[in-house]
C-alpha positions as CSV (number, residue, x, y, z in Angstrom):
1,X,6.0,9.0,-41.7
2,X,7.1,11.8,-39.3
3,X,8.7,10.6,-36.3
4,X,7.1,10.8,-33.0
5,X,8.5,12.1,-29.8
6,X,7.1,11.7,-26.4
7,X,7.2,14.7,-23.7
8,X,9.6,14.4,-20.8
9,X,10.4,11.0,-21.8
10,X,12.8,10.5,-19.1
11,X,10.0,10.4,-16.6
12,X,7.8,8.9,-19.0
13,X,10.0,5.8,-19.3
14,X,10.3,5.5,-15.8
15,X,6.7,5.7,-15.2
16,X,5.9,3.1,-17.5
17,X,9.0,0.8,-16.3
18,X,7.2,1.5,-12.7
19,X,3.7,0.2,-14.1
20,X,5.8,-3.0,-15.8
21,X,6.7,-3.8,-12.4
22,X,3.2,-3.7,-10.8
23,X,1.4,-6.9,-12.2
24,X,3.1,-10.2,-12.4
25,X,1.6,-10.8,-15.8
26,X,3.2,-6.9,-17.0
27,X,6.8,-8.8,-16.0
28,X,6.3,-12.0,-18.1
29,X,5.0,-10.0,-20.9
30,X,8.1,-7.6,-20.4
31,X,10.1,-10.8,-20.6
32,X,8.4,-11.8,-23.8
33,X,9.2,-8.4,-25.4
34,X,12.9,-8.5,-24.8
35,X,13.1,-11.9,-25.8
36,X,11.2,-11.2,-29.3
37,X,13.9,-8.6,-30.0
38,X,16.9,-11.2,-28.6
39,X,15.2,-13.5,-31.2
40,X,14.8,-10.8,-33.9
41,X,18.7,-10.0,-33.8
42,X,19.5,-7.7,-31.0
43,X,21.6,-8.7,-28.5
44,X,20.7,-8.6,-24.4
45,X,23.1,-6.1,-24.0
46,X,20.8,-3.5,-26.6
47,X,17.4,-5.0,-25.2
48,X,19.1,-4.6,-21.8
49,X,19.6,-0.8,-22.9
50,X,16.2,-0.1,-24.5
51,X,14.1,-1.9,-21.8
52,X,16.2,-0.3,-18.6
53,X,17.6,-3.1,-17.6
54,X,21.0,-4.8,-16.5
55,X,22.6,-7.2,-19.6
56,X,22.7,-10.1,-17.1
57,X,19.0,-9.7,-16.2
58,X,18.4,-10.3,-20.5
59,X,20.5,-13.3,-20.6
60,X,18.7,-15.0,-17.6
61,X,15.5,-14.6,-19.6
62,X,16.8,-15.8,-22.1
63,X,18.8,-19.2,-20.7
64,X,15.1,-19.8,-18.4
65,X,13.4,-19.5,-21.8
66,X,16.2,-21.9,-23.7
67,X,15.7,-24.5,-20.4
68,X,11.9,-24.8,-19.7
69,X,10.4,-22.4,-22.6
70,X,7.8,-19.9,-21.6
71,X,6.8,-21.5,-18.7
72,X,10.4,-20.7,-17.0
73,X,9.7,-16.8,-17.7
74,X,6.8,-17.4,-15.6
75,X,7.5,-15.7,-11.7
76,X,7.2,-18.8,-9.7
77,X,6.4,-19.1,-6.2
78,X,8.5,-16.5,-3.5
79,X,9.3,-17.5,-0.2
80,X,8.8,-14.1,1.0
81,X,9.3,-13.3,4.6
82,X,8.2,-15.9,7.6
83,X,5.3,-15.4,9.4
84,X,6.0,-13.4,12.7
85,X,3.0,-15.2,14.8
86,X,2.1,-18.7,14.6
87,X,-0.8,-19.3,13.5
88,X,-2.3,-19.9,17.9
89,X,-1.0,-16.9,18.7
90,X,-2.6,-15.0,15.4
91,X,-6.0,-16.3,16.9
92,X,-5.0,-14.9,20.0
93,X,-3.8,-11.8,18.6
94,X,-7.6,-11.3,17.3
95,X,-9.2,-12.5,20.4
96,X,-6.8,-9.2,22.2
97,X,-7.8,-7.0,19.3
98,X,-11.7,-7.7,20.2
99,X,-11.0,-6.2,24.1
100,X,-9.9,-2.7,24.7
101,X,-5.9,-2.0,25.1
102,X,-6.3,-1.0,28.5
103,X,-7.2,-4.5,29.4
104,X,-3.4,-5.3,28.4
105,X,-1.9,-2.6,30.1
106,X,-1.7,-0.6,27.4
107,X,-2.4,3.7,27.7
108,X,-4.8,3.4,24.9
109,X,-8.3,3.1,24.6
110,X,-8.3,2.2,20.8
111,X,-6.2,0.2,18.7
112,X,-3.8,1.4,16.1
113,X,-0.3,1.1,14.9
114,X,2.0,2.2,17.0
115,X,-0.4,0.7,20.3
116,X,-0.3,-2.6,18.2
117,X,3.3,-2.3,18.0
118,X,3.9,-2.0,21.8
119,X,1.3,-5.2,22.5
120,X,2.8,-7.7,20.1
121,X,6.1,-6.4,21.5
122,X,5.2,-6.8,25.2
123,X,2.8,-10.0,24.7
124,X,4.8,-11.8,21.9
125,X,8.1,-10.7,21.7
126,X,7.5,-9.8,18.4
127,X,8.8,-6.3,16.9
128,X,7.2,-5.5,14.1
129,X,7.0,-1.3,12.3
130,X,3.4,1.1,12.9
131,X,2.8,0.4,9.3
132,X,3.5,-3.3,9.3
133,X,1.3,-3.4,12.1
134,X,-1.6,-1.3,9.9
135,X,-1.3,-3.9,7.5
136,X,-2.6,-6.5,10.4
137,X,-5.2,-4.6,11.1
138,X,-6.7,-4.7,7.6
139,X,-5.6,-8.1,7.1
140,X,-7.5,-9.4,9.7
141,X,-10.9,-7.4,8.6
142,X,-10.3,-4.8,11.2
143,X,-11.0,-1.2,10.5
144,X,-9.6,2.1,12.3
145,X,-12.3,3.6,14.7
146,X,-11.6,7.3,15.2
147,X,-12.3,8.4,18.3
148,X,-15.5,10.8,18.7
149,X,-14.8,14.7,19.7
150,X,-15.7,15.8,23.0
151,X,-18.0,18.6,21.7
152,X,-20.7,15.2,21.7
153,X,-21.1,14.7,25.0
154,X,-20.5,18.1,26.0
155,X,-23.3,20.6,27.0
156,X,-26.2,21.0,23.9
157,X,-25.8,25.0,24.4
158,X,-22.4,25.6,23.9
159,X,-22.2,22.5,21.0
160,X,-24.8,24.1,18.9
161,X,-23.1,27.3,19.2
162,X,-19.8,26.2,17.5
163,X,-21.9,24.6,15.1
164,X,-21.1,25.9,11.1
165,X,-24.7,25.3,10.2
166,X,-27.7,26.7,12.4
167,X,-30.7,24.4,14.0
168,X,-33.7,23.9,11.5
169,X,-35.6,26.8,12.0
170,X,-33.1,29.3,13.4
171,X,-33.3,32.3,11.5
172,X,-29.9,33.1,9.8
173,X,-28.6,36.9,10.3
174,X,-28.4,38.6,6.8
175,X,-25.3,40.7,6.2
176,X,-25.8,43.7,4.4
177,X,-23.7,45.0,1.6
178,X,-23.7,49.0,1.7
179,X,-22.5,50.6,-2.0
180,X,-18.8,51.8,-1.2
């Protein structure tokens, strides 16, 4: 059997070490597959080599697996990061996001990140980034509202002539093409 090679496997490998990373469940079965070679003879420091990772990451897997079996490969529970607003204040954060900034001093008419930012700043003491703020937003089931262009209140005159597309029942001028 002829041996097959994968193009630009250098990026390939990286891509699919990306994907492994994505899912919880990818990990364990990652786990499970370095194990299987640990068990078949390899040591980590190979697996460690063919799979991308550090030698000490192969030999945790493999002491968890020796002290609570599958289960410990498992990804159990992560603390993650505290919670920035209590949860009073997150109800009150809502309420505010229900009104219009200006009501809270704010230049802005509409919410989004970077107004966000400055209110939990200036209300709550609470710093948090634009796109930590975004996040918020769609967490709590709200959605960015654009703003509407000017050209839809303005006069119906000059709005229909920017217009792309004429009126129904405009006639359309014809270009002609003269032979060259």
């Amino acid at each position: 059997m002829r041996k097959l090679q994968i193009e630009d496997a250098e990026v390939m490998r990286i891509a699919i070490q990306q994907e492994i990373g994505r899912s919880e469940e990818s990990r364990y079965d990652h786990r499970l597959h370095g194990l299987l070679l640990v068990a078949a003879g390899q040591s980590c420091r190979e697996v460690a080599e063919l799979f991308g990772e550090n030698g000490t990451t192969v030999q945790r897997w493999v002491a968890r697996f020796e002290q609570g079996g599958l289960d410990a490969l498992r990804e159990g529970e992560r603390s993650g990061r505290p919670r920035t607003l209590e949860a009073k204040d997150w109800r009150r954060l809502q309420g505010d996001l229900r009104k219009i900034p200006r009501d809270f001093g704010l230049a802005a008419t509409l919410w989004d990140g970077p107004v966000l930012v400055e209110h939990l700043r200036r209300r709550y003491g609470v710093d948090l980034g634009v796109r930590q703020c975004q996040r918020l937003f769609r967490h709590m089931g709200f959605r960015l509202r654009k703003p509407r262009p000017q050209i839809a209140q303005s006069d119906p005159l000059k709005a229909a002539a920017v217009k792309k597309t004429p009126a129904s029942g405009a006639t359309r001028r014809r270009r002609t093409v003269e032979p060259g």
